[in-house]
C-alpha positions in Angstrom: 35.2 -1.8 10.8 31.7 -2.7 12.1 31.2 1.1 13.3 31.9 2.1 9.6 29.4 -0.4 8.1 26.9 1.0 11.0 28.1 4.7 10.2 27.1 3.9 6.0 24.2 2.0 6.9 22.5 5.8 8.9 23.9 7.7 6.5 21.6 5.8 3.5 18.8 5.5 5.6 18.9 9.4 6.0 18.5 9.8 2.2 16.1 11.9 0.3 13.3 9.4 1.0 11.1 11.2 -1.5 12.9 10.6 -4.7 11.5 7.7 -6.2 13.5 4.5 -6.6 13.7 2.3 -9.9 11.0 -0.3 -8.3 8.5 2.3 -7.5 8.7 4.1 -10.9 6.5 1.1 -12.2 3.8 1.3 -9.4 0.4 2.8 -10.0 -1.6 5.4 -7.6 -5.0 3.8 -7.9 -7.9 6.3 -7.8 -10.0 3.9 -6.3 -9.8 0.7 -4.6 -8.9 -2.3 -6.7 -11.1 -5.0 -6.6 -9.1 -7.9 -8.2 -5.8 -7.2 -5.8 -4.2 -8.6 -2.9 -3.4 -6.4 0.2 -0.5 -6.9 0.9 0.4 -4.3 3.9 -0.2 -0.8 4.8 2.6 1.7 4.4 3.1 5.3 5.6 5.2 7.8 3.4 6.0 11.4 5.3 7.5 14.6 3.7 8.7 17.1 6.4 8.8 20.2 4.0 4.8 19.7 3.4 5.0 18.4 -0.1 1.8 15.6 -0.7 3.8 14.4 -3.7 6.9 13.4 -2.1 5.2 11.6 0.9 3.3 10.0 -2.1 6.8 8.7 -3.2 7.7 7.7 0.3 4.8 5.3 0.4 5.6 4.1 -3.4 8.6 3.6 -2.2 7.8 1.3 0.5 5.2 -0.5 -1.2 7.9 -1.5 -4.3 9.7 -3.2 -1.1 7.1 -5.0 -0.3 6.5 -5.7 -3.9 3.5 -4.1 -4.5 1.5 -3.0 -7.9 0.5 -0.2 -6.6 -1.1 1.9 -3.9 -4.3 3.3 -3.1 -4.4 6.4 -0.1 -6.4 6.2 2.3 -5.8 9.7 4.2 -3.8 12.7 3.5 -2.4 14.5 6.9 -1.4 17.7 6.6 0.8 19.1 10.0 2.3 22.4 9.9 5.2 21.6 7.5 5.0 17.5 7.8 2.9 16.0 5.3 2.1 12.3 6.4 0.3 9.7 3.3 -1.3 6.6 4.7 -2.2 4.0 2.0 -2.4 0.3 1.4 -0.3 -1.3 -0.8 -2.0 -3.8 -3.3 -0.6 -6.9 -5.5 -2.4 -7.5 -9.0 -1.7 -10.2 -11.4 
């Protein structure tokens, strides 16, 4: 039993990671840095077919975990077909 739990576990964890979840649908992409807002961690979102918007996702994804308003990127990485985001994820009242 606890080799099928581990076996479901890898399998979700192996999902699309750059379709947005329900949480991260009501984040913001700020264009700059907000001034008013907590940090709250910084997060990394990848894409290995090369597509900016879906490591975007990946990192909006993360940051809702952390319960985050929003994210603000800090560097785009561009390598061969990976695409790496590296932002920090913000808290605003």
């Amino acid at each position: 039993m606890k080799y099928l739990v581990l076996i479901v576990f890898i399998i979700s964890c192996a999902g699309p990671s750059g379709k947005l979840t329900e949480k991260a649908k009501k984040l913001e992409v700020f264009s700059t840095r907000p001034a008013k807002c907590r940090v709250i961690d910084k997060v990394i979102g990848t894409d290995k077919n090369g597509t900016s918007e879906l490591a975007v996702n990946h990192a909006l994804n993360q940051a809702a975990d952390l319960g985050a308003s929003g994210i603000f990127i800090t560097e785009e990485i561009p390598n061969g077909k990976n695409r790496t985001v590296h932002a920090i994820a913000y808290e605003c009242n």
